[in-house]
LOMI-993538 format. One record per residue: residue in three letters; x negated, y, z negated of N, C-alpha, C in turn. Coordinates in steps of 0.001 Angstrom, whole numbers, plus 500000, padded with zeros to 6 digits. Example, Ala and Ser with C-alpha at 12.3 -4.5 7.8 and 13.67 -1.06 7.14 Angstrom:
% LOMI-993538
ala486810494310492200487700495500492200486800496700492200
ser487150497750492920486330498940492860487100500030492130
***
This chain:
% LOMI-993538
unk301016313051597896302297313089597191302258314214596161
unk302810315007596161303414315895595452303384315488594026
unk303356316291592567303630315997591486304504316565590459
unk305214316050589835306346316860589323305856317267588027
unk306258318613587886305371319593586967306892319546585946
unk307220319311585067308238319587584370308116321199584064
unk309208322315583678309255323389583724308192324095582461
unk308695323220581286308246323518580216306406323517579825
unk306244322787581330304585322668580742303973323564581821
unk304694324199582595304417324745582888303054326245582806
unk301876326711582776301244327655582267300881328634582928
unk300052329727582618299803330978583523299075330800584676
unk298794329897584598297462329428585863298983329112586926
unk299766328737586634300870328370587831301901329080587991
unk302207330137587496303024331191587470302411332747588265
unk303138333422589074302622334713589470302531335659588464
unk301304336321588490300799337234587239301458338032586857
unk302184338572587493303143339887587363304572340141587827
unk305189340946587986306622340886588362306562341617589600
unk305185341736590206305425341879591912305461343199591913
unk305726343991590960306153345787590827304894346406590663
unk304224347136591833303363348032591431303389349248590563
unk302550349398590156302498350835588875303376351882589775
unk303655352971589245304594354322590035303360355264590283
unk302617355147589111301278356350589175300498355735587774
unk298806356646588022298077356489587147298662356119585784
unk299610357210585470299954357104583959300475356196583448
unk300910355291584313301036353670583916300164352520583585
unk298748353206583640297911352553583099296628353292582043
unk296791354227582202296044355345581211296947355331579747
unk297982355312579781298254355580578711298492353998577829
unk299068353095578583298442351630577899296943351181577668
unk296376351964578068294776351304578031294290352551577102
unk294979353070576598294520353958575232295093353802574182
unk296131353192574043296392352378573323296022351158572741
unk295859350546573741294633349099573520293436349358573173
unk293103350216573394291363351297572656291291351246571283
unk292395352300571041293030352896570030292308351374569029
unk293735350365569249293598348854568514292531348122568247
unk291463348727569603290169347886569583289499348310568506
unk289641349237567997288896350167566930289358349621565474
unk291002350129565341291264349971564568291182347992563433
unk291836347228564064291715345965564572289904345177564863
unk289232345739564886287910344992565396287652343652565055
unk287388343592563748287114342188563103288491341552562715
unk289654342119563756290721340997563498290933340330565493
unk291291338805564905291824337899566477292946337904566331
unk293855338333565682295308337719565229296232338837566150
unk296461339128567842296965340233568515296397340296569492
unk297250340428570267297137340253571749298105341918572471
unk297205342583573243298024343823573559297677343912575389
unk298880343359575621299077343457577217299303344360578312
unk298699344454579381298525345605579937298811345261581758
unk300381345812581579300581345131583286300428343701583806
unk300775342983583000300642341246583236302367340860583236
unk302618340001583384304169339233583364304328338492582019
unk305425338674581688305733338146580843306579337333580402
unk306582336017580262307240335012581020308083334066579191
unk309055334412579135309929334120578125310266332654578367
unk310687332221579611311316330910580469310768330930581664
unk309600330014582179309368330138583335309716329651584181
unk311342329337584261312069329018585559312851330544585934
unk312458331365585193312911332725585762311638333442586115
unk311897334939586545310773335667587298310453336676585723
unk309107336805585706308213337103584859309147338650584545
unk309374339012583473309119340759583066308175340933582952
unk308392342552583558307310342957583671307047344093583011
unk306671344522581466306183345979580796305281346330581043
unk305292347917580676303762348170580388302764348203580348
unk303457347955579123302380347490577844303320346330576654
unk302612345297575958303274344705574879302413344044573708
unk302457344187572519301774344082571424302652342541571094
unk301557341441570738302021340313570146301002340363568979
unk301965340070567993301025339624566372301003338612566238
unk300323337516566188300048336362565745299577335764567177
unk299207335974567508298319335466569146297067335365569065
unk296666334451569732295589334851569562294845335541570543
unk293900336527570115293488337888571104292712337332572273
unk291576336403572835291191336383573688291048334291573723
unk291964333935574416292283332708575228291089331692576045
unk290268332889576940289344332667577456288449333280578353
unk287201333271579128286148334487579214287038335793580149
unk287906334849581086288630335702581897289793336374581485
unk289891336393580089291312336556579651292458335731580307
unk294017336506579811295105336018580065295183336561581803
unk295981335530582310296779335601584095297743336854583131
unk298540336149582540300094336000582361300215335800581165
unk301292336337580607301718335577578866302543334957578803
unk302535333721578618303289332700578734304000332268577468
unk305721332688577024305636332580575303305826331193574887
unk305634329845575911305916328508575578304434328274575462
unk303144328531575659301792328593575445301215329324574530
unk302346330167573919301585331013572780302446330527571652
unk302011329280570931303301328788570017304510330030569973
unk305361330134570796306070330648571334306202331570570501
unk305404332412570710305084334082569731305411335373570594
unk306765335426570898307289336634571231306829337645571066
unk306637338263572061305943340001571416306787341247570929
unk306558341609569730307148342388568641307263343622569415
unk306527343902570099306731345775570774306606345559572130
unk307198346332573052306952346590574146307070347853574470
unk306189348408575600305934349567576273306683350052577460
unk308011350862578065307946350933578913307681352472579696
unk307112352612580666307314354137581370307859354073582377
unk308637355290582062309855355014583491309195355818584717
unk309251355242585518309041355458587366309637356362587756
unk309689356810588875310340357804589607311553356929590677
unk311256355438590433312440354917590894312871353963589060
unk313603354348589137314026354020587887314117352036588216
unk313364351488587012313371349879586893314222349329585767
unk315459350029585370316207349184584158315546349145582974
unk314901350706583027314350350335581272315673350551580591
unk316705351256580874317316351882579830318859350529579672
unk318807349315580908319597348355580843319664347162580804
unk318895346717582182319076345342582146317225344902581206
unk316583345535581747315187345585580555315407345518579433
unk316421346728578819316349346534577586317239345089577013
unk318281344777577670318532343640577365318386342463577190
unk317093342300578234316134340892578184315570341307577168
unk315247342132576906313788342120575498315026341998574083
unk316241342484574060316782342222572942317478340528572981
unk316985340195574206317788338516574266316596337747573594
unk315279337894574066314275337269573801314137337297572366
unk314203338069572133313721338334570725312914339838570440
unk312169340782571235311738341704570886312417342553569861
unk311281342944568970311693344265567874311738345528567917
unk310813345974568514310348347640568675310358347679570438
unk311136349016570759311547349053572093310750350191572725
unk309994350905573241309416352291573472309375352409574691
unk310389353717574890310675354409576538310096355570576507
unk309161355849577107308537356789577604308786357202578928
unk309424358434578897309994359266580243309575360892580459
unk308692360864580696308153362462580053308822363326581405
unk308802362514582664309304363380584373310952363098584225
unk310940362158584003312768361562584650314163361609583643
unk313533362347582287314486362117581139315970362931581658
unk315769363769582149316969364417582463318012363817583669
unk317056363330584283317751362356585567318326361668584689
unk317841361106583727318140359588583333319018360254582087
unk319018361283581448319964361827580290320131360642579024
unk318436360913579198318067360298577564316559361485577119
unk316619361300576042314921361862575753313903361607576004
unk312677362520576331311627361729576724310589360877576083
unk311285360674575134310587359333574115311579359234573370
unk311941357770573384312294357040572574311788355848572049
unk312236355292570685311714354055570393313264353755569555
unk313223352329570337314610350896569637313899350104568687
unk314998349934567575314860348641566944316010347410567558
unk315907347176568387317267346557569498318556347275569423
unk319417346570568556320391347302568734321156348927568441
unk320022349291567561320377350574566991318608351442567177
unk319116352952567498317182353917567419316616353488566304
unk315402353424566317314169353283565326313308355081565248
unk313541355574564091312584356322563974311031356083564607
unk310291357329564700309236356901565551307484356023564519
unk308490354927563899307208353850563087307867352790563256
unk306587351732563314306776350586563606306505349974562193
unk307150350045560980307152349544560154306080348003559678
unk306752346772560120306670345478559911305375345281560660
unk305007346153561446303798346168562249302685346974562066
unk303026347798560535301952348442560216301618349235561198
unk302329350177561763301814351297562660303480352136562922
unk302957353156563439303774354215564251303357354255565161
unk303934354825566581304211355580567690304738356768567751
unk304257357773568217304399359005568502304000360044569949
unk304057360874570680303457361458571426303115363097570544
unk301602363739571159300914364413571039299916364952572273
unk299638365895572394298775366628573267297255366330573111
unk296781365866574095295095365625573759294668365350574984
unk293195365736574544292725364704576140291497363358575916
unk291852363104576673291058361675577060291243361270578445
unk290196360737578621289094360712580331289005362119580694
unk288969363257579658288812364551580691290059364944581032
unk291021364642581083292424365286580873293402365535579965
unk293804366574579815294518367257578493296490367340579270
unk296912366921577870298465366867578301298777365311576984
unk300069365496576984300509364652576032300251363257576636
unk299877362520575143299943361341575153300294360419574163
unk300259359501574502300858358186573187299827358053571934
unk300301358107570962298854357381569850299601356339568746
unk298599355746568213299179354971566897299201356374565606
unk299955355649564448299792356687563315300101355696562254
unk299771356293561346299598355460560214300387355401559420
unk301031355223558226302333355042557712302635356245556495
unk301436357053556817301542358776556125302198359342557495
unk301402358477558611301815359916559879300312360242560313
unk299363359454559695298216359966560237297623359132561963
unk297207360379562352296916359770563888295787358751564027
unk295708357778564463294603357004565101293932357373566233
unk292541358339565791291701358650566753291642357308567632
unk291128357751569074290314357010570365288779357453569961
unk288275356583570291286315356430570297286310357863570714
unk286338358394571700286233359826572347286210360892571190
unk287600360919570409287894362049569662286903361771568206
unk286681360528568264285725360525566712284370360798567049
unk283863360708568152282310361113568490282647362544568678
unk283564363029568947283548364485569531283950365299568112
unk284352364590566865284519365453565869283872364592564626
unk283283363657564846282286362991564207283238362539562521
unk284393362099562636284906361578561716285661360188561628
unk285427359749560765286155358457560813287542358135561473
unk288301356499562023289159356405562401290616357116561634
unk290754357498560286292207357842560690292267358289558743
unk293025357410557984293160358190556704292097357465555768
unk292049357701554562291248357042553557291066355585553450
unk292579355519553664293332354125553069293280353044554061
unk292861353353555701292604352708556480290955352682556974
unk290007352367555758288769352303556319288396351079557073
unk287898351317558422287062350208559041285348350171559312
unk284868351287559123283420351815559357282673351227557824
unk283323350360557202282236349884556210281307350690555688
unk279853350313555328278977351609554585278681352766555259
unk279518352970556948278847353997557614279218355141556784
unk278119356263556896278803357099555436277932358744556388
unk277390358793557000276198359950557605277230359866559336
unk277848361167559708277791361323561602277180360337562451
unk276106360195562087275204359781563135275788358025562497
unk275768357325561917276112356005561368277676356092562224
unk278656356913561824279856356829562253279660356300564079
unk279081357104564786279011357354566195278549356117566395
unk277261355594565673276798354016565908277193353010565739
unk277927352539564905279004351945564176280386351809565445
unk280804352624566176281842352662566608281390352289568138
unk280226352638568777279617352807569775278750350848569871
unk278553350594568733278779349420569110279514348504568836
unk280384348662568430282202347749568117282505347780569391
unk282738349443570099282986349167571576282329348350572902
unk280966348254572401280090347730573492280403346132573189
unk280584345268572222280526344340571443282142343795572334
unk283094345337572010284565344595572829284607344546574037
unk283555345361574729283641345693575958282987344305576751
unk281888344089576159280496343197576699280372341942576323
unk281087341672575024280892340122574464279415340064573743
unk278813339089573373278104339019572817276688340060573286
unk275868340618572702275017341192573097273218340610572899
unk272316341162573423270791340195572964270703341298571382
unk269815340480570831268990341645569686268266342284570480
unk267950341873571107266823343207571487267406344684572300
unk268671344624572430269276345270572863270590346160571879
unk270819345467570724271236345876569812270269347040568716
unk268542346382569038267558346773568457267883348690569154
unk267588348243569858267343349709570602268272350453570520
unk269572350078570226270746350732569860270296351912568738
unk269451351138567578269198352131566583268195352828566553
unk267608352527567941266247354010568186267438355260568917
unk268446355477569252268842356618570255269139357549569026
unk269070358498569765269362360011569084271168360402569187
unk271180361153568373272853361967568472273175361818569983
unk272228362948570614272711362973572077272810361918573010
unk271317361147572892271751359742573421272745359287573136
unk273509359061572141274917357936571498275635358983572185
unk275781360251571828276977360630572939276526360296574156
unk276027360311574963275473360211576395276339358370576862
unk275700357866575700276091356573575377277812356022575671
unk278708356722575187280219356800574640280447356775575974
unk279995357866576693280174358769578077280195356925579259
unk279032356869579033278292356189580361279267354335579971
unk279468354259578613279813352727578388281042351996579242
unk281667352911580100283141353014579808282812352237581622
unk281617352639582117281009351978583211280331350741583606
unk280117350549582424279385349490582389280270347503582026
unk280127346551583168280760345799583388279976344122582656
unk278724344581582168277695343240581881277240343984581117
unk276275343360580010275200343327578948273924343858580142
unk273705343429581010272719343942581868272954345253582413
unk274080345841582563274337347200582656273523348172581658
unk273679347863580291273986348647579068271988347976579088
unk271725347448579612269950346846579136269389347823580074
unk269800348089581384268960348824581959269450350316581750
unk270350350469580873270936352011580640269628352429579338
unk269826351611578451268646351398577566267476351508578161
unk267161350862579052265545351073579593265391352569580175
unk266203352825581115266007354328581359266193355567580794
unk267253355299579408267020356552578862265893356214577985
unk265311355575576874264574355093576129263049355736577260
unk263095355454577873261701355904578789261427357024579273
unk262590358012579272262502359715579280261799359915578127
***
């Protein structure tokens, strides 16, 4: 016999993960997952944010999931369980609407500029961001914008303690504009990449997260294991130990190779073999 699930209790485990819409191209996931970097850095020793990446997003789940981006929730909590989130479910997240959403427009256009934007201003969303860098002219809007629903939002997210902006840089090895956070001077929020490669802290004075790191070589270590820590989950000491025998070049070598590595046993035998040259 069958069991009747009332709608409302419904959760992500029983809902389809996504809105069925495959990505258009890479840049639908490169540029949300540098963003979520970006946060991992900035954010470390905070749980209070959840930043979604191609999952559904399910307002009422007797309707079909939206599907962004990318979407930033504040007051969530960041990791649910070992496998993460299916789905974001906002009747499972004491119904904590997410404050920003991400969209990039396709080469078949998906209603960012209508019926999208209208679910996110029904729900409740605050900060709206269309990113169209190929199709703006098709579509005869700019190739970035950001909403405060009903009226443009300059490019800061105020109430959220951040900005959005695009800029030219590279990361994974490719150069061409991309998305970053900024700070409420306007200052950019390096990615792990650009602070090992110019050996300076995340972003202005006023936003320190590197604690007593105060020497290059502290900065690179310091950041190199925040990432391994977000990447890997808990780590052994004895593997943390060895963290502070590598050299400059090792920790860069390090930055390089982490981004591969899927277990704590990855990063143990990466340790054993360079450590033994």
């Amino acid at each position: 016999m069958l069991q009747y699930q009332p709608p409302d209790s419904l959760t992500e485990d029983d809902l389809p993960y996504s809105d069925d819409q495959p990505v258009d191209n890479e840049l639908q996931l490169l540029l949300p997952v540098l963003l979520r970097a970006i946060l991992a850095l900035l954010w470390a020793e905070r749980q209070d944010w959840f930043f979604g990446v191609n999952i559904g997003l399910y307002y009422d789940t007797q309707l079909p999931a939206i599907g962004p981006d990318a979407f930033l929730a504040l007051g969530a909590v960041r990791y649910k369980r070992e496998q993460g989130r299916l789905s974001y479910v906002v009747a499972q997240e004491n119904n904590i609407v997410p404050q920003w959403v991400l969209e990039i427009v396709s080469q078949i256009p998906g209603g960012e500029y209508d019926s999208k934007f209208e679910k996110y201003a029904q729900i409740g969303v605050r900060y709206y961001v269309v990113y169209n860098p190929d199709h703006w002219r098709r579509d005869q809007h700019q190739p970035f914008e950001v909403y405060r629903l009903e009226k443009p939002l300059c490019p800061s997210a105020g109430q959220l303690g951040l900005g959005i902006g695009t800029e030219r840089g590279l990361h994974e090895g490719l150069e061409r504009e991309w998305l970053y956070w900024y700070d409420e001077l306007g200052h950019k929020y390096l990615p792990i990449e650009n602070l090992i490669a110019h050996r300076t802290p995340i972003a202005s004075p006023g936003a320190p997260i590197l604690g007593a790191a105060t020497t290059a070589e502290q900065v690179v270590r310091t950041l190199v294991r925040r990432q391994l820590s977000q990447q890997l989950g808990l780590l052994p000491d004895a593997a943390l130990d060895s963290l502070e025998q590598l050299s400059m070049p090792q920790l860069d070598a390090l930055s390089e190779a982490i981004w591969g590595f899927t277990s704590a046993a990855d990063f143990s035998a990466w340790l054993q073999n360079t450590l033994s040259q």
